[in-house]
C-alpha positions in Angstrom: 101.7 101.2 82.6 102.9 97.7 81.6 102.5 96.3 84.5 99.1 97.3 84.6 98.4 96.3 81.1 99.8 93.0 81.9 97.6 92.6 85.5 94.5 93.4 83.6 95.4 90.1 81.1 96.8 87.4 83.3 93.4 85.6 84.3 92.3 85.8 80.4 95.7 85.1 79.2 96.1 82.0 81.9 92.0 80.4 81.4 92.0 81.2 77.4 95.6 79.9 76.6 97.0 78.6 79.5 99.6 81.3 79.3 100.7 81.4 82.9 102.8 84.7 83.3 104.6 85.7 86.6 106.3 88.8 87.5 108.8 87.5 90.1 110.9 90.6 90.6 110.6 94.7 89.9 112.5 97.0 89.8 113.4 100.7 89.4 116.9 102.8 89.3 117.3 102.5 93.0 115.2 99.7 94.4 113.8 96.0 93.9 111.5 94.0 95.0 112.3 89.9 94.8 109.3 87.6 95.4 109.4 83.3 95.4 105.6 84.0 94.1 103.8 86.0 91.7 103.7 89.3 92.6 100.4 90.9 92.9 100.4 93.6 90.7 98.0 95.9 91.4 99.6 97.2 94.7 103.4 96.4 93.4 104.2 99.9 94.6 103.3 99.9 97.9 104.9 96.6 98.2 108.2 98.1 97.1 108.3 100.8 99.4 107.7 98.3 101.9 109.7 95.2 101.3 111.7 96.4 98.5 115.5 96.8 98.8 118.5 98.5 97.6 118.6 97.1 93.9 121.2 94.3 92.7 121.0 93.9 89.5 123.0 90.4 89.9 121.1 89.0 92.3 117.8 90.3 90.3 119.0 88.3 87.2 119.8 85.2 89.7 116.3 85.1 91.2 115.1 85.1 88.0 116.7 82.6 86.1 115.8 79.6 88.5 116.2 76.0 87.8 112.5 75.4 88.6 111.1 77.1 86.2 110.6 76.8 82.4 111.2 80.1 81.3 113.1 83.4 82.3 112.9 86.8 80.5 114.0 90.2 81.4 112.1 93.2 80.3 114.4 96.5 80.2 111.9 99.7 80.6 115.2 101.9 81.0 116.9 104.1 78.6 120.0 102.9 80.3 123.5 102.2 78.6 124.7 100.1 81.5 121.3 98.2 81.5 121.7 97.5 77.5 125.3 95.9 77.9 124.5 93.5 80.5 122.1 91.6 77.3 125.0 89.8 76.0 125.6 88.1 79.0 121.8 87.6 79.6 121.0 86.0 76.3 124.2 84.1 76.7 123.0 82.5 79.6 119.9 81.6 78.3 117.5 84.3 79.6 115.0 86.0 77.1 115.5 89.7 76.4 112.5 92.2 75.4 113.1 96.1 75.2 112.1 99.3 73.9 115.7 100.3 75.1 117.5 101.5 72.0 120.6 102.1 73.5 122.1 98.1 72.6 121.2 98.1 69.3 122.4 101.4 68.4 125.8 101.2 70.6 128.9 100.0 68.6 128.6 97.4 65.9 131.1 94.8 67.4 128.6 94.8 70.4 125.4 94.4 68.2 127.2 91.6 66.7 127.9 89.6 70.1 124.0 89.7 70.4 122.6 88.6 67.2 125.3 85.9 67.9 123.8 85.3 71.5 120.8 85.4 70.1 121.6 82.8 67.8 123.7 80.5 69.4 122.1 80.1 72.6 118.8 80.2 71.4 117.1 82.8 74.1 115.0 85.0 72.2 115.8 89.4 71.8 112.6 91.3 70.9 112.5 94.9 70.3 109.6 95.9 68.1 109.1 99.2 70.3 112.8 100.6 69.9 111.3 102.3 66.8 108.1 103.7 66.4 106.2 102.9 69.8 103.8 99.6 68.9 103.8 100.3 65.4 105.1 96.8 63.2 108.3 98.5 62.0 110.9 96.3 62.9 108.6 93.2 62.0 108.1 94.7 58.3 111.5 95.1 57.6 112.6 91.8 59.2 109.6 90.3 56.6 110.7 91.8 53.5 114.4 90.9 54.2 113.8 87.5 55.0 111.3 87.1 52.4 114.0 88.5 49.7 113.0 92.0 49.1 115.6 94.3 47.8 115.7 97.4 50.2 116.8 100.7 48.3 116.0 103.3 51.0 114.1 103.9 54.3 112.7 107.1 55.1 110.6 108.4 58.1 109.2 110.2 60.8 110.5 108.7 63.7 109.7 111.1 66.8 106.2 111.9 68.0 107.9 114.9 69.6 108.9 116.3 66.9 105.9 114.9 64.6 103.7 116.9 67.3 106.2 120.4 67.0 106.2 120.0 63.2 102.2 119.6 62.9 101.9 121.8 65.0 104.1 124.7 63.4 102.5 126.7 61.4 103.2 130.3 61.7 100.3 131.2 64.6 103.1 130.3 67.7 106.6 130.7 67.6 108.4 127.6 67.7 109.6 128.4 71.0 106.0 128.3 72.0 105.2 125.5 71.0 108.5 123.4 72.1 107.3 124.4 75.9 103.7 124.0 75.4 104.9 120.4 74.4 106.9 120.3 77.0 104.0 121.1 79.4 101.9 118.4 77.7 104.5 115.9 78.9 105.3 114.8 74.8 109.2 116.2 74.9 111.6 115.2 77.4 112.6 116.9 80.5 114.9 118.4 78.8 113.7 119.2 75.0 117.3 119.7 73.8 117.1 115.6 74.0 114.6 115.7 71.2 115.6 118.7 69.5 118.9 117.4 69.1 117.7 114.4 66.9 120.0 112.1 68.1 116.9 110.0 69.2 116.2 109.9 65.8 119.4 108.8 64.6 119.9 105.6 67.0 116.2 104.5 65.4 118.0 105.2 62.0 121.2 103.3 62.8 118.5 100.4 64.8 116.7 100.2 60.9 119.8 100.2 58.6 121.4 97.2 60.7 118.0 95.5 60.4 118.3 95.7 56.3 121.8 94.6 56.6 123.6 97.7 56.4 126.5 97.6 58.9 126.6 101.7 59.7 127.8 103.5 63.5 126.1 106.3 64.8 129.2 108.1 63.8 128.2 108.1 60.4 124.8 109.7 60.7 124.9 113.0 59.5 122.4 114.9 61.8 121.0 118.1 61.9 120.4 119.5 65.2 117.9 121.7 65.9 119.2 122.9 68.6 121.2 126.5 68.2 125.0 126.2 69.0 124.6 128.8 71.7 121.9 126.7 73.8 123.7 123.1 73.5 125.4 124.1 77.2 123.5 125.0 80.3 120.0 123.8 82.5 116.7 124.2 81.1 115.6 126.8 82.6 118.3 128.7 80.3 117.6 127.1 77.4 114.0 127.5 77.4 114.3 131.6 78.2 116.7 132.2 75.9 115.2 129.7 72.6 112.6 133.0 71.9 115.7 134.4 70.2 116.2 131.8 67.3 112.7 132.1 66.3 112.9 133.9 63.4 115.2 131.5 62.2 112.9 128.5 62.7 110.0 131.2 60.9 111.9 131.9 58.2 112.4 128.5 57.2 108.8 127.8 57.8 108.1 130.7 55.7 110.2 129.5 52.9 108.6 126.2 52.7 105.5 127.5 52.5 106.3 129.1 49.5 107.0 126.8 47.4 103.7 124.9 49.1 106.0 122.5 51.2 105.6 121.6 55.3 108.4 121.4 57.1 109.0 118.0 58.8 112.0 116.2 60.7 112.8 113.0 59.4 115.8 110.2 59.3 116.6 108.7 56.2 119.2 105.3 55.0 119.8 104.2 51.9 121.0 100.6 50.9 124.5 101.9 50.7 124.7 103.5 53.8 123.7 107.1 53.5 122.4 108.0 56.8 120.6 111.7 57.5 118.6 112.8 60.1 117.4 116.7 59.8 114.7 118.9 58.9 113.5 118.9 55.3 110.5 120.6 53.2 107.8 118.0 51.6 104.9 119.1 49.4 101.1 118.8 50.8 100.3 115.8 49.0 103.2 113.6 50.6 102.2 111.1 53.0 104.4 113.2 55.6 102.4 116.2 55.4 99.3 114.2 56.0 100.4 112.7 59.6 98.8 113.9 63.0 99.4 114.7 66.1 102.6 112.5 67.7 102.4 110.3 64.7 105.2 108.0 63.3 105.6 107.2 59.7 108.0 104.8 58.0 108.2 104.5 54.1 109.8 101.7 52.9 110.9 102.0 49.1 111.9 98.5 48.0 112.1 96.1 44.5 108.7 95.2 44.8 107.5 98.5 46.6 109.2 100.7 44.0 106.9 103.0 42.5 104.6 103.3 45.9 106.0 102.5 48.8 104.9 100.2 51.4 103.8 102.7 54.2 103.5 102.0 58.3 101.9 105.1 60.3 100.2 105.5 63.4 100.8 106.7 66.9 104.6 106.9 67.8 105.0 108.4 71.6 103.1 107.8 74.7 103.5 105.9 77.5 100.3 103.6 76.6 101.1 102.4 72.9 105.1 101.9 74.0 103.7 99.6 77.1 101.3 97.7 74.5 104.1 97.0 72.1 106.4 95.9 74.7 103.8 93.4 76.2 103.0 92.6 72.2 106.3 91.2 72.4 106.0 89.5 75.4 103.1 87.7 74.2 105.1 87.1 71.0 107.9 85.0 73.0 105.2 83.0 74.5 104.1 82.0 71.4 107.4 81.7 70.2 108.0 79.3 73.3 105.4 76.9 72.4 101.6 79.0 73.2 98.7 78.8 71.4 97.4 82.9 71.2 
């Protein structure tokens, strides 16, 4: 999808700004495809079946980086831990860094701290608007009101369009059970829904915003509540999705309970300024902006010295394969700007 995105751009990107991108190297979990000259993107599939070899990530990063040219940046698509430690030596050496990869900025804090010190000393640039909240300007609201001085008390959101799609969708007509493989049919969870249910998505996006306010927190100290039952944590899918009918009533009966004191249930990560981190289900009235979101949306409320008495809300579509690819090429464009273009 961001390839695409990007193929449909480069002759308006290149005649309006004189932005002149090229994609000299692709690859996936198994395979890569090197090229001396831009590779055409609309066929870059067939071309890696064809010419493509057995992927190196060094050699990759070499190709890249060459002396010839201005500019080198590496775009991480994966969800990959090894992937997200290699960025320290990458900004280190120069090369720019954009991701929606949350896995580096949520991993331990002495490693977040050789980044931002990559990322400073060095001078290669680390974008990662689309770790939280798809294309939505998360990450560039907090980093404006820090910068700008704001005092920020407490963050508070909806941070999975999985579970923002379950939780809108739960309303006492389909058991939750239901609905968790009926969104797993529509291709919103993962292939395994116990990697959404478990919230611990949610938590690295918590950990990802309370480091970006200044609070230094691990995911350790994240207290989350996992909506997955204690029996189900262990076993394949298949298993788990037979056997979730059971803890129904359980999920009803908190629904039920909510409803009677005219509440919504809705699953949502939380940080304070002094680093009181949640992530769970909790109960919010009708008239909250929480109850109000649709669909897969995200919301983020930000409640801050100058945002005190109403907060400074961001909300819109959070999941989905199109937004996430937009964002990530938002950021691209970003660095070129940042690099000296006129967009």
């Amino acid at each position: 999808m961001l390839l695409r995105q990007i193929s449909g751009q480069l002759a308006r990107l290149k005649d309006q700004f004189d932005v002149d991108l090229r994609v000299r190297a692709i690859a996936t979990s198994k395979r890569m495809l090197l090229s001396d000259r831009p590779i055409e993107l609309d066929g870059w599939r067939d071309v890696l079946a064809e010419n493509g070899e057995a992927l190196d990530l060094d050699r990759l990063v070499a190709h890249v980086h060459a002396d010839h040219l201005p500019h080198a940046a590496l775009i991480d698509c994966t969800a990959s831990d090894d992937v997200a430690h290699r960025y320290e030596e990458w900004l280190a050496r120069g090369i720019h860094v954009i991701t929606p990869n949350k896995r580096a900025n949520a991993s331990d804090m002495s490693y977040y701290r050789l980044l931002r010190a990559a990322n400073r000393a060095i001078g290669a640039h680390y974008l990662y608007e689309t770790t939280v909240g798809a294309a939505l300007p998360i990450i560039q609201t907090l980093r404006d009101l820090v910068q700008t001085g704001d005092e920020i008390s407490e963050i508070e959101g909806i941070l999975s369009g999985t579970l923002s799609y379950l939780f809108n969708s739960f309303d006492g007509t389909r058991p939750f059970s239901t609905l968790v493989a009926h969104a797993r049919a529509l291709g919103y969870t993962e292939p395994d829904p116990r990697d959404d249910l478990s919230g611990m998505d949610v938590a690295r996006k918590i950990v990802i915003l309370a480091r970006e306010m200044g609070v230094s927190i691990e995911m350790t100290d994240v207290d989350v509540g996992s909506l997955v039952p204690e029996a189900l944590q262990l076993g394949d899918v298949a298993e788990f999705l037979a056997s979730l009918p059971q803890h129904d009533a359980e999920m009803e009966g908190r629904r039920r309970d909510a409803a009677a004191d005219a509440k919504v249930l809705r699953f949502v990560g939380r940080v304070t300024r002094d680093g009181q981190a949640s992530v769970g289900l909790r109960a919010y009235a009708t008239d909250h902006p929480f109850a109000r979101v649709q669909l897969t949306d995200n919301i983020v409320l930000f409640r801050t010295s100058r945002y005190r008495e109403n907060p400074l809300v961001v909300q819109g579509p959070g999941a989905g394969r199109e937004v996430t690819a937009a964002g990530v090429f938002a950021d691209l464009l970003r660095l070129a700007s940042y690099l000296g273009a006129v967009i």
